[in-house]
C-alpha positions as CSV (number, residue, x, y, z in Angstrom):
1,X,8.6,-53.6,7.7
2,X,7.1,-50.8,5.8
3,X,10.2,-50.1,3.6
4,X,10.6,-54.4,3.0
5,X,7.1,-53.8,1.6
6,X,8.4,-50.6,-0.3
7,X,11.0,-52.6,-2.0
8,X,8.6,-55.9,-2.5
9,X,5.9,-53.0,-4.5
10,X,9.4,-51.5,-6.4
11,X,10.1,-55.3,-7.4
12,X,7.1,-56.0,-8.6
13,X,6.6,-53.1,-10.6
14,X,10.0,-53.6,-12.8
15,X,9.0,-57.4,-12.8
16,X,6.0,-56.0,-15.1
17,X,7.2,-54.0,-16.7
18,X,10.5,-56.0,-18.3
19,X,10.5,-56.0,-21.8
20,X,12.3,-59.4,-22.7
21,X,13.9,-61.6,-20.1
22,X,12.7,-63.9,-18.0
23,X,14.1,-68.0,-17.1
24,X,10.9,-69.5,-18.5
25,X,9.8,-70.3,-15.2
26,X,12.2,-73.3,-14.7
27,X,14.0,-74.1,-11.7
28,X,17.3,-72.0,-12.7
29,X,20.7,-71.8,-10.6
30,X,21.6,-69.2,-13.3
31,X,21.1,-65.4,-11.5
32,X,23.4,-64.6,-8.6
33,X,22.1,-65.6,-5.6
34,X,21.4,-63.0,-2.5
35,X,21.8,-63.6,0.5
36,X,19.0,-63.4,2.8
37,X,19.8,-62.3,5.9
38,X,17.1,-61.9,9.1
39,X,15.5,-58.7,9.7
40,X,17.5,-58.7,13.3
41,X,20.6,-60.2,12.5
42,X,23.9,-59.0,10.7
43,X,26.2,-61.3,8.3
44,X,28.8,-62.2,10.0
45,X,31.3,-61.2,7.7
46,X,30.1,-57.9,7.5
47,X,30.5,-58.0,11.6
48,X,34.3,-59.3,10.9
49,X,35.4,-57.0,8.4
50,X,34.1,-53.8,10.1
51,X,35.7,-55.0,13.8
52,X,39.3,-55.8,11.8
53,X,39.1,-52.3,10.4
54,X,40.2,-49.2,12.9
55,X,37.3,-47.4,12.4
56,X,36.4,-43.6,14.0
57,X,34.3,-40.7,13.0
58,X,33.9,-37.1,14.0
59,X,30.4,-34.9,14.3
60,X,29.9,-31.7,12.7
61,X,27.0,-29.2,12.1
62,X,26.8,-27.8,8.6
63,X,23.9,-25.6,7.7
64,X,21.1,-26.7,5.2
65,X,22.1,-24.0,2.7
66,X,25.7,-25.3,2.7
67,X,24.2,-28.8,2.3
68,X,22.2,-27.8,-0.8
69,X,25.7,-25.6,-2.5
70,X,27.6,-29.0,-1.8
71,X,24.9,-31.1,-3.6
72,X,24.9,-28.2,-6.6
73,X,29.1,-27.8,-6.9
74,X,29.0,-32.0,-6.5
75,X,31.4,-31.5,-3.4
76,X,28.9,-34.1,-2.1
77,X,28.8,-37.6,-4.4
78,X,26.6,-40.3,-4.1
79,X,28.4,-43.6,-4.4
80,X,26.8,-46.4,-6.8
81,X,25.7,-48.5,-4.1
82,X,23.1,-45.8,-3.3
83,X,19.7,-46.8,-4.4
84,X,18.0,-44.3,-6.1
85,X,15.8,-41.8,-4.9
86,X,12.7,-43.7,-3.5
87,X,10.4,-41.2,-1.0
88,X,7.2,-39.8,-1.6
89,X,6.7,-36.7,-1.7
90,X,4.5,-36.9,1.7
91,X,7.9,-37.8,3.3
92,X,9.7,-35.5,1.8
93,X,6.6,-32.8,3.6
94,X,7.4,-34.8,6.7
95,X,11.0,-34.5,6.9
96,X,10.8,-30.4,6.0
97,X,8.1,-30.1,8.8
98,X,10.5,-31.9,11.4
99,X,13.5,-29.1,10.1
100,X,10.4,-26.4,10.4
101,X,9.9,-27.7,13.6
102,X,13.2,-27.9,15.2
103,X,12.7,-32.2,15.8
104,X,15.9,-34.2,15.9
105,X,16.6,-35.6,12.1
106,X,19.3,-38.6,11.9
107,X,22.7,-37.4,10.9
108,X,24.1,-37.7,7.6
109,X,27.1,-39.7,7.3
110,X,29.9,-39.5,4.6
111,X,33.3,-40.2,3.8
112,X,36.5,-38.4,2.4
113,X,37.3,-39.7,-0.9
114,X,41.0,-40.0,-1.1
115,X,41.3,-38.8,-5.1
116,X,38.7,-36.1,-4.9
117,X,38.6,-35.5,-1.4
118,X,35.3,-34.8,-1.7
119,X,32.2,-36.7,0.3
120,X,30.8,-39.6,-0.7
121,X,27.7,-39.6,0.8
122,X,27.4,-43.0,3.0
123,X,24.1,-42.6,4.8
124,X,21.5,-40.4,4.3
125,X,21.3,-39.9,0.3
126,X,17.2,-40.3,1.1
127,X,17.3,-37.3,3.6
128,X,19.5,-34.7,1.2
129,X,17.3,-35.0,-1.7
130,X,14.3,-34.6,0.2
131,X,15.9,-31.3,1.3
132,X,17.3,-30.2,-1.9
133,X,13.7,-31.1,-3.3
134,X,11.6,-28.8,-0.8
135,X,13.7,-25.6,-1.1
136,X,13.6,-25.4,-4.4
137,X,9.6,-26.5,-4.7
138,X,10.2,-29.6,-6.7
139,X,8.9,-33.5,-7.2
140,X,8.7,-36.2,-9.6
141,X,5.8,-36.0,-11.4
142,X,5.5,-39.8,-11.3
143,X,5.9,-41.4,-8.4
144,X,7.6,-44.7,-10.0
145,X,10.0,-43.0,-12.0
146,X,12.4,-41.0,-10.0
147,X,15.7,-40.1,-11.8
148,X,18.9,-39.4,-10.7
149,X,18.9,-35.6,-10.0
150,X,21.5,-33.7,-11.5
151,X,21.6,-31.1,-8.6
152,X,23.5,-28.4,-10.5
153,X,21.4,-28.7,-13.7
154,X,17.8,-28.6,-11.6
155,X,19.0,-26.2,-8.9
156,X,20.5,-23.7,-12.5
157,X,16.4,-24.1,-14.2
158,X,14.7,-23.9,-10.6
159,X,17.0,-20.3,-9.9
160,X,15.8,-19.2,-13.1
161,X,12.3,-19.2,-12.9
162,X,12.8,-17.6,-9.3
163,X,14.1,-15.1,-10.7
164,X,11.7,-14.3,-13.5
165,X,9.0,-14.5,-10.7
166,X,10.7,-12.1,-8.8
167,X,11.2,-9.8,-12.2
168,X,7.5,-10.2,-12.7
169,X,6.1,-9.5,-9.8
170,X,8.5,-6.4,-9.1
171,X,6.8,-4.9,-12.9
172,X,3.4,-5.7,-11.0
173,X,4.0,-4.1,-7.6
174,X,5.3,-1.1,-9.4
175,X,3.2,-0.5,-12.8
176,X,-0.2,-2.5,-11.4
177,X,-2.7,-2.4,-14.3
178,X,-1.3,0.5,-16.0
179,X,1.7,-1.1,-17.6
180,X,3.5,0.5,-20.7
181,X,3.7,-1.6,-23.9
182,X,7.3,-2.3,-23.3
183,X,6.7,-3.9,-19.7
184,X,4.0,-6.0,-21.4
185,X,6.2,-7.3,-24.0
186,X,9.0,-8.1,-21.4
187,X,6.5,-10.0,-19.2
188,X,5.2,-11.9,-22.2
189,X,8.9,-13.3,-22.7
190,X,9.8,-13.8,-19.4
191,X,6.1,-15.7,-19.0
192,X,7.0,-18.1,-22.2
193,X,10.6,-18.6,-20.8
194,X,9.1,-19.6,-17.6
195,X,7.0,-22.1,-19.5
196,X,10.2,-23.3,-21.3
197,X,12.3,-24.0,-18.1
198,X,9.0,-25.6,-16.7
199,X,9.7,-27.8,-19.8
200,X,13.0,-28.5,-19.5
201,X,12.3,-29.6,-15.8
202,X,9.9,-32.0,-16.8
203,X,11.2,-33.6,-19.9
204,X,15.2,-33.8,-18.8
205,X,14.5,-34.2,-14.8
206,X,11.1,-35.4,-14.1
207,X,10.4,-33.2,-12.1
208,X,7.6,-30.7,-11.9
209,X,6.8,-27.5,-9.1
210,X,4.8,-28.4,-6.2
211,X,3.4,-27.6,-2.8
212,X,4.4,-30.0,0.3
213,X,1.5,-30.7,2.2
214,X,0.8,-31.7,5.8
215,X,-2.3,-32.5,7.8
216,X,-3.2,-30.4,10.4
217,X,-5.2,-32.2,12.4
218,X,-8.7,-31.0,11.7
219,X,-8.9,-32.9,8.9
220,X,-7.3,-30.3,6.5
221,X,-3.8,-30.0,5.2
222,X,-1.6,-27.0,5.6
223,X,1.0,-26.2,3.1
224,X,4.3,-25.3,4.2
225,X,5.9,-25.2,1.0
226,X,9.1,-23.0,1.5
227,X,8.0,-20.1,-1.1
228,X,5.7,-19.1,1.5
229,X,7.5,-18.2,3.7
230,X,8.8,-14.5,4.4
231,X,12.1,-13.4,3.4
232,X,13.8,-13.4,6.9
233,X,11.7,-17.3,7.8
234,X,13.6,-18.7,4.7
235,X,17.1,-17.5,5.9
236,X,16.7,-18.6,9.5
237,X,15.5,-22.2,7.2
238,X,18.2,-22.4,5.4
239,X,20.7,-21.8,8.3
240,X,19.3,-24.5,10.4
241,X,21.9,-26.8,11.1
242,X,22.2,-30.8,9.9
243,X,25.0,-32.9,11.8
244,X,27.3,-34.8,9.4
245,X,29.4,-37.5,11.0
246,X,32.2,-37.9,9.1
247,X,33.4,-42.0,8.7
248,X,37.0,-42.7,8.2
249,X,39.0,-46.0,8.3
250,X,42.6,-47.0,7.9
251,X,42.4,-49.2,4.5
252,X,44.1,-47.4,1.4
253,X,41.2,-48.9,-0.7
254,X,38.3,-48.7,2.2
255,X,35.2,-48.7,-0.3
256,X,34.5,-52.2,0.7
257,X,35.3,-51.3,4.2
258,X,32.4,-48.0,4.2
259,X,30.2,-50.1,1.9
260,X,29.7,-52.7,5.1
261,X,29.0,-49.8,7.4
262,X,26.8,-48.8,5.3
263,X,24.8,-52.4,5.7
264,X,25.5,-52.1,9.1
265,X,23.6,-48.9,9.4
266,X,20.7,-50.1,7.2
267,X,20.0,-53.6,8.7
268,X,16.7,-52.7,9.2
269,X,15.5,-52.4,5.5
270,X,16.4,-54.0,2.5
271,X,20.1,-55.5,2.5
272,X,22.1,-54.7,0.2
273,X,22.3,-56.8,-3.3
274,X,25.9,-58.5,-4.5
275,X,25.7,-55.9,-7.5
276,X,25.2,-53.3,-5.3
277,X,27.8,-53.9,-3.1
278,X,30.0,-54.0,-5.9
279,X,29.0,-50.6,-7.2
280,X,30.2,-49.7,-3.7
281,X,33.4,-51.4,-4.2
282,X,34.1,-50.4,-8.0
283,X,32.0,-47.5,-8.3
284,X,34.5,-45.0,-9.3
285,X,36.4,-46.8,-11.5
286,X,36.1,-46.7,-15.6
287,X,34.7,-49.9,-16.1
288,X,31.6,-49.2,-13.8
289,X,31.2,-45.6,-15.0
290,X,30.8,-46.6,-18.7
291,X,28.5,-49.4,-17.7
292,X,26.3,-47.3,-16.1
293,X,26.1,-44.9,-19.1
294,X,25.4,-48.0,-21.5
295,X,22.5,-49.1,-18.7
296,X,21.0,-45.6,-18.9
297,X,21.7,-44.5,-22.8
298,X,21.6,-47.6,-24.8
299,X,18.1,-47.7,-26.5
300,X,18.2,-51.0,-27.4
301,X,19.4,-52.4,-23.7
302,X,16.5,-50.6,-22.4
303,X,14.5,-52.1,-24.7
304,X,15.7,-55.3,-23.7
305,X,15.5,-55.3,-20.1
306,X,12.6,-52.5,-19.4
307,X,12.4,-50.3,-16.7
308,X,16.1,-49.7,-15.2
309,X,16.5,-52.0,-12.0
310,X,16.0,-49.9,-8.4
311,X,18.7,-52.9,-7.2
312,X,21.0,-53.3,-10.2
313,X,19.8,-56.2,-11.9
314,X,20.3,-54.8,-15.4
315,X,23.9,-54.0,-14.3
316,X,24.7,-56.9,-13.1
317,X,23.9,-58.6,-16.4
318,X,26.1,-56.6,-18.7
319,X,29.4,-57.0,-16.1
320,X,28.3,-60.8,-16.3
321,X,28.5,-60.7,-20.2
322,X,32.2,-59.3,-20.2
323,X,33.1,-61.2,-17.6
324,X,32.1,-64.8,-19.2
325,X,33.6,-63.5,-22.7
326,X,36.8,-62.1,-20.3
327,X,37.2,-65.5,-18.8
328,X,36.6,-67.9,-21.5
329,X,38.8,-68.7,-24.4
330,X,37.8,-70.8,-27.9
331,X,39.9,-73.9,-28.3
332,X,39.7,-76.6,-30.8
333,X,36.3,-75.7,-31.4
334,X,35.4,-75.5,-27.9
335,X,34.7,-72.9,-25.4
336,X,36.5,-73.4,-22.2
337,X,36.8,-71.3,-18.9
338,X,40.2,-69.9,-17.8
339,X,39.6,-68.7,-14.2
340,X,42.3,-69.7,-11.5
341,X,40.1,-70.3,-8.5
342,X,36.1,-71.8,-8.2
343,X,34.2,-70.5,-11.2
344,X,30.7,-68.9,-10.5
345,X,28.9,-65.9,-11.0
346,X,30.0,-63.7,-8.1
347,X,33.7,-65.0,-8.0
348,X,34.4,-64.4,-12.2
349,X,32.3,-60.5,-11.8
350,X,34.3,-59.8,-9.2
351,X,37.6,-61.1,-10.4
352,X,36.7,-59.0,-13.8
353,X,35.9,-56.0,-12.1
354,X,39.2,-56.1,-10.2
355,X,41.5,-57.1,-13.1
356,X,39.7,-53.8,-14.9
357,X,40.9,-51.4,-12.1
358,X,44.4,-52.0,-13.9
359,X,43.4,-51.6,-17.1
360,X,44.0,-48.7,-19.9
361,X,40.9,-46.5,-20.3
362,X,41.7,-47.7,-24.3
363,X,41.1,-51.1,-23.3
364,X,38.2,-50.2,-21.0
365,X,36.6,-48.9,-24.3
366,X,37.4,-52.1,-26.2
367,X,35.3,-54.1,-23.9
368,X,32.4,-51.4,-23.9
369,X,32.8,-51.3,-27.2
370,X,32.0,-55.5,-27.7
371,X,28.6,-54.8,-25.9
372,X,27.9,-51.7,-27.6
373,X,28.4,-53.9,-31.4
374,X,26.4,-56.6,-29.8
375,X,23.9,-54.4,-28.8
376,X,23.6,-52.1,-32.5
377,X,22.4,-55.4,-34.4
378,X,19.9,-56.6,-32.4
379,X,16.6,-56.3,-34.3
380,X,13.2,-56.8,-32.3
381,X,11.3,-57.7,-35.5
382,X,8.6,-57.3,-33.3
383,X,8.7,-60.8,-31.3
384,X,7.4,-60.5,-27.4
385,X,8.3,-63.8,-26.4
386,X,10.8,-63.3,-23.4
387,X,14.4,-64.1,-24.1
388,X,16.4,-66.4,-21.6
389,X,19.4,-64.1,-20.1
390,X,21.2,-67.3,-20.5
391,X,20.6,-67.5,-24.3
392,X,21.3,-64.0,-24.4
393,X,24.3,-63.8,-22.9
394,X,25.8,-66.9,-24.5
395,X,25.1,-65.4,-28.2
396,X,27.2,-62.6,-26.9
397,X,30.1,-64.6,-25.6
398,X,29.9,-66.4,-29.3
399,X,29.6,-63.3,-31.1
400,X,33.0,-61.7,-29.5
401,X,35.0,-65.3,-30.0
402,X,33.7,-65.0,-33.8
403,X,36.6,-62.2,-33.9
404,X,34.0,-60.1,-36.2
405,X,35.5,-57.1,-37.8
406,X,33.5,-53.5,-37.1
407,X,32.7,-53.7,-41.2
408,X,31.0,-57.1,-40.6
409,X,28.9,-56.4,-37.9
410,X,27.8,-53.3,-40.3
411,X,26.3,-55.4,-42.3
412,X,24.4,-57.7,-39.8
413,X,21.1,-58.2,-38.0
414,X,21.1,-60.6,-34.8
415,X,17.0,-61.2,-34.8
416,X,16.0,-61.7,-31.2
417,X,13.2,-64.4,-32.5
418,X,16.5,-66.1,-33.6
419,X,17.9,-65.7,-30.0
420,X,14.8,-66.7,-28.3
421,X,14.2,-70.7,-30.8
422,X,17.7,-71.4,-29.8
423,X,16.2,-72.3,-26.0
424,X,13.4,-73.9,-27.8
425,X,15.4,-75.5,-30.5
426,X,17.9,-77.3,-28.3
427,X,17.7,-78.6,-24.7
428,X,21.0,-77.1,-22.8
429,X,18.9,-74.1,-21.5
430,X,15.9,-76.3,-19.5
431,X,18.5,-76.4,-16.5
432,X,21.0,-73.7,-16.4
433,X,23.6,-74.0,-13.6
434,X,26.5,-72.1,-13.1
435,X,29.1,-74.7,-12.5
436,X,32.0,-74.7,-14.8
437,X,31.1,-77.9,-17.3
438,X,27.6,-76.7,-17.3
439,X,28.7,-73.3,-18.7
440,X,31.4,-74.3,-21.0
441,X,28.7,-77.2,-22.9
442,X,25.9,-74.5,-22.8
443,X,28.7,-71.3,-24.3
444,X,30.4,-74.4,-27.0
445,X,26.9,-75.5,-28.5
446,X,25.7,-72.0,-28.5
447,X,29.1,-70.6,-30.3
448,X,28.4,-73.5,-33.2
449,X,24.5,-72.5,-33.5
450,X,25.7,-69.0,-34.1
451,X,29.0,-69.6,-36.1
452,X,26.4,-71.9,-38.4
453,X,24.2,-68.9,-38.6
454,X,26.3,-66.5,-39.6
455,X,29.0,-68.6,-41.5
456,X,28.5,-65.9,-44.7
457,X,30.2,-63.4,-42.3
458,X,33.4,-65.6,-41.3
């Protein structure tokens, strides 16, 4: 119940903090629906895929220190349906005092990837950052916004400025007070160097030095940071062992497969979103790797949305705009659907993000590309009214139908206070369903609003 209310605080918090969208507070059958499933009970398809599947997994014990070089050379991935990192840094001191202590810590699980063959971290993502965190002394300096860690990066910096410690206090042991001129000097560098990295940490990674705390039942708190301890303490540390059960299955494509073990082993907390579980399913292909650079680069996105979503919201939103435009052709003036099967939100996504596993990487770029133009013309002119992802998402579907050359969209500025009156101005965004003659009357009248607009362009 704890991490329910975790995720309920996490919620909340992006909820404020979005910049632009919202439904207007009408009843709207727009967003993808979750399922909500009962803190003791399973879906039962989960429970049917997993039992069809031959399923087995071996244990092995690999030491902390090899756990950390894994996490640095990227031998260990973390898949996109992996939330990000989400403990506090009191955790993070509890966890370390159980490895101090020698007290049973769950095992990590991971699977072979067959392209890389190197593990994808199933379970336990929470429990190897924590570790990677203490050894090298680290946190987030705010507790809201954790980033995604590049290990290799943070672990190169952290290195570093152990090392000009070690250089500065081996000048101090052996010259004390009575330090030559040249010894001073090198100290002042290495001391403004330090402060650089320190910097770097903070302004790339978030991340800041710290001590790890624990109480000690007197009412006080002992630190058992790892610098403290001695030389031979941090080897027998770092050589404790962590059991890994390795998961493998006998699909040739088994992300969906480990995705549903990993709900399976999380039933407890928050279930897993439909975006998420496709991040598990798509997550290495080229579609879902660009779209998560254009959810974490793209200024203006960020703009849009806010904070980036702990459960894939923002995500999801993007692979619905290339999937409507994907699925929809312009026809005598209209918009109309082309989807064999029942069109909704979850079936076209999914159906897109399939069809792209087959596609070039040069027409993986195309259909970046169409957000990305959308994207460059938007222009804020300072309106904070919240935008209708509907509205926002037809314009775009308009927009790519329009056929705009790169030279034209040069020239152009999409105001969102334009975006926004078009829900006020006409009435096909009070009730937005998803059902195939809603969308195609709500993506027509929208194409002719914004073809009317722009007609100089055309």
């Amino acid at each position: 119940m704890k991490k329910q209310k975790a995720d309920i605080d996490i919620m909340k918090e992006i909820s404020k903090k979005a910049q632009y969208f919202n439904n207007g507070g009408v009843e709207d059958n727009y967003d993808v629906k979750e399922d909500e499933f009962p803190e003791d009970e399973i879906d039962e398809n989960i429970i049917g895929d997993v039992l069809r599947t031959s399923i087995n997994s071996s244990m092995t014990g690999l030491q902390l220190e090899s756990i950390i070089n894994s996490l640095k050379s990227g031998y260990f991935l973390i898949p996109g349906f992996q939330r990000k990192f989400i403990w506090t840094k009191k955790q993070v001191a509890s966890l370390a005092l159980s490895i101090i202590k020698g007290i049973p810590v769950p095992p990590l699980y991971v699977y072979v990837d067959n392209k890389t063959m190197k593990q994808v971290i199933l379970d336990g993502q929470q429990r190897v950052t924590a570790i990677f965190l203490y050894f090298y002394g680290l946190f987030f300096v705010s507790e809201h916004g954790h980033q995604k860690l590049n290990f290799k990066d943070v672990a190169d910096i952290k290195e570093r400025i152990d090392d000009i410690d070690r250089c500065i206090g081996k000048y101090n042991t052996e010259h004390g007070n009575q330090k030559p001129k040249n010894v001073k000097d090198e100290i002042k560098e290495l001391r403004e160097e330090r402060k650089k990295l320190l910097s770097d940490l903070r302004e790339k990674h978030g991340l800041a030095e710290t001590k790890f705390m624990v109480p000690n039942g007197n009412k006080e708190k002992t630190d058992i940071s790892f610098c403290l301890f001695d030389d031979n303490a941090k080897e027998y540390l770092k050589r404790r062992d962590f059991q890994i059960a390795v998961v493998r299955c006998d699909k040739s494509y088994p992300q969906k497969v480990f995705v549903n073990i990993f709900k399976v082993l999380n039933t407890g907390g928050k279930i897993l979103g439909t975006q998420e579980i496709r991040n598990g399913i798509y997550w290495e292909t080229l579609l879902y790797k660009r779209l998560f650079e254009v959810n974490e680069e793209n200024e203006n996105w960020r703009r849009i949305y806010g904070n980036i979503s702990q459960f894939s919201k923002d995500i999801e939103i993007l692979l619905k705009m290339l999937s409507l435009n994907h699925y929809t052709i312009q026809k005598n003036e209209n918009i109309i659907t082309q989807y064999d099967g029942t069109f909704n939100w979850t079936n076209i996504m999914e159906g897109y993000s399939e069809k792209c596993m087959n596609f070039s990487p040069e027409q993986i770029e195309e259909e970046i590309r169409l957000l990305l133009k959308y994207l460059s013309i938007l222009d804020f002119d300072d309106d904070t009214r919240k935008c209708n992802k509907a509205v926002f998402e037809a314009v775009f579907v308009a927009f790519c139908k329009l056929g705009l050359s790169d030279e034209m969209y040069g020239h152009m500025q999409l105001k969102l206070s334009w975006i926004i009156g078009l829900e006020e101005k006409t009435d096909i965004f009070e009730h937005v369903l998803s059902n195939k003659s809603s969308v195609e009357t709500r993506l027509t009248r929208t194409f002719h609003e914004v073809k009317k607009e722009y007609a100089k362009y055309l």
